[in-house]
N, C-alpha and C positions, 0 to 999 in steps of 0.2 A: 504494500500500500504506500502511497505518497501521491506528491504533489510539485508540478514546475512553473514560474513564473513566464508566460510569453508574451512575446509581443504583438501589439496588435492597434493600429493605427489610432491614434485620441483618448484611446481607451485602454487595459489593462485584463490578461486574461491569466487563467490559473488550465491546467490538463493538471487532469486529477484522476487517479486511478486507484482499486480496493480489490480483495480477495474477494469480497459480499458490498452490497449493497450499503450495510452499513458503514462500512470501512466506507465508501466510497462517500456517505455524507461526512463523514466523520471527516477526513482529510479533506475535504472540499471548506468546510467550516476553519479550522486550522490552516489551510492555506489562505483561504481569506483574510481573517487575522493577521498572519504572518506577513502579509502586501500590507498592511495597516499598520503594523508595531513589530519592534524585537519582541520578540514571546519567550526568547531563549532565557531569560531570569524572571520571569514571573511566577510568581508566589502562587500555589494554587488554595486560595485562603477562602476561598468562599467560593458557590457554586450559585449556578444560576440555572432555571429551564427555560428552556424555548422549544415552541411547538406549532408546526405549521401545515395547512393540509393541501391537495390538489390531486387533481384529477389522474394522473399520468406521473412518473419519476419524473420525466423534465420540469414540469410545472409545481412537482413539490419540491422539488431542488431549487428552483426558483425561488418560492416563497418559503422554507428553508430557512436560504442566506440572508434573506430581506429581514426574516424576521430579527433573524441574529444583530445583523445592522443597526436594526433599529434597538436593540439592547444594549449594542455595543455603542450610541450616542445619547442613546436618554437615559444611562444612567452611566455612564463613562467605565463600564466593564470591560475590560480584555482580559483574553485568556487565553490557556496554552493548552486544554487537554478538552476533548469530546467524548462521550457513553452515548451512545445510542440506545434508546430503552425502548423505542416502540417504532418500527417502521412497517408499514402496511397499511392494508384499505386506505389507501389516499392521508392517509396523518402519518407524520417523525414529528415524535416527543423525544428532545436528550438536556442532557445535560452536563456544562461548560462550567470546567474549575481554572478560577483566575483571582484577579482581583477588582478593587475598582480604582480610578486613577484622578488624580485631580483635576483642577483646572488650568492647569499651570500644562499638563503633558501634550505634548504635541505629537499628533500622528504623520508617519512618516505620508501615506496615500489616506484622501478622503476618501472612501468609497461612497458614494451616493446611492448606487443601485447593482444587484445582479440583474442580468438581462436576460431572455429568451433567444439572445441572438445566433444564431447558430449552436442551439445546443439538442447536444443530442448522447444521452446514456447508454453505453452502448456494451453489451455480454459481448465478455473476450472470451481467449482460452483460457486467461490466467485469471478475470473474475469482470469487474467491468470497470467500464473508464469515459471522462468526458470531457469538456473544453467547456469553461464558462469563463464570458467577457463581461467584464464589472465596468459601468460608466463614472468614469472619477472626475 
């Protein structure tokens, strides 16, 4: 499982790949992060859940990461570690140990939004993997 930063004109994209499904939100949410802050010394002092639903993998991977986003600015949380506790029938409920960060900390990438934009989840042989572009 993991995750690589690419390039991608105006915008900002992560290929993200899991043994399971899970694994695949999992590192998708931590690669996200990771575009946004050093994660590598964060305290995992407090945890958080976020839970998001849709129709189709793309679409809950989608609202997903948005959801995360929006956790990660209305209450200034980062974090370095994902659980996945419930992926199926259209809902992922997990849960993200981090910290919360002041006003004072500056994120390296704003992220504003995941997008739909060419995304597509897709079974390998080795488990599955996908390409999402974040509008910064």
């Amino acid at each position: 499982m993991g995750f690589e930063s690419i390039a991608h004109t105006a915008d900002i994209g992560l290929r993200v790949w899991g043994r399971t499904l899970e694994e695949l939100f999992s590192e998708a949410a931590v690669g996200m992060m990771s575009l946004m802050a050093d994660t590598a010394g964060v305290e995992k002092r407090q945890t958080r859940v976020a839970q998001a639903d849709g129709p189709d993998n793309e679409s809950l991977l989608v609202a997903w990461l948005n959801e995360i986003l929006f956790l990660v600015e209305s209450e200034r949380f980062i974090f370095a570690q994902v659980r996945i506790e419930t992926l199926g029938g259209g809902v992922v409920r997990g849960v993200l140990a981090g910290t919360t960060v002041g006003a004072d900390f500056r994120f390296a990438h704003q992220i504003k939004a995941a997008t739909y934009h060419d995304i597509e989840v897709k079974k390998t042989p080795k488990g599955f993997e996908t390409v999402v572009i974040f509008d910064v």
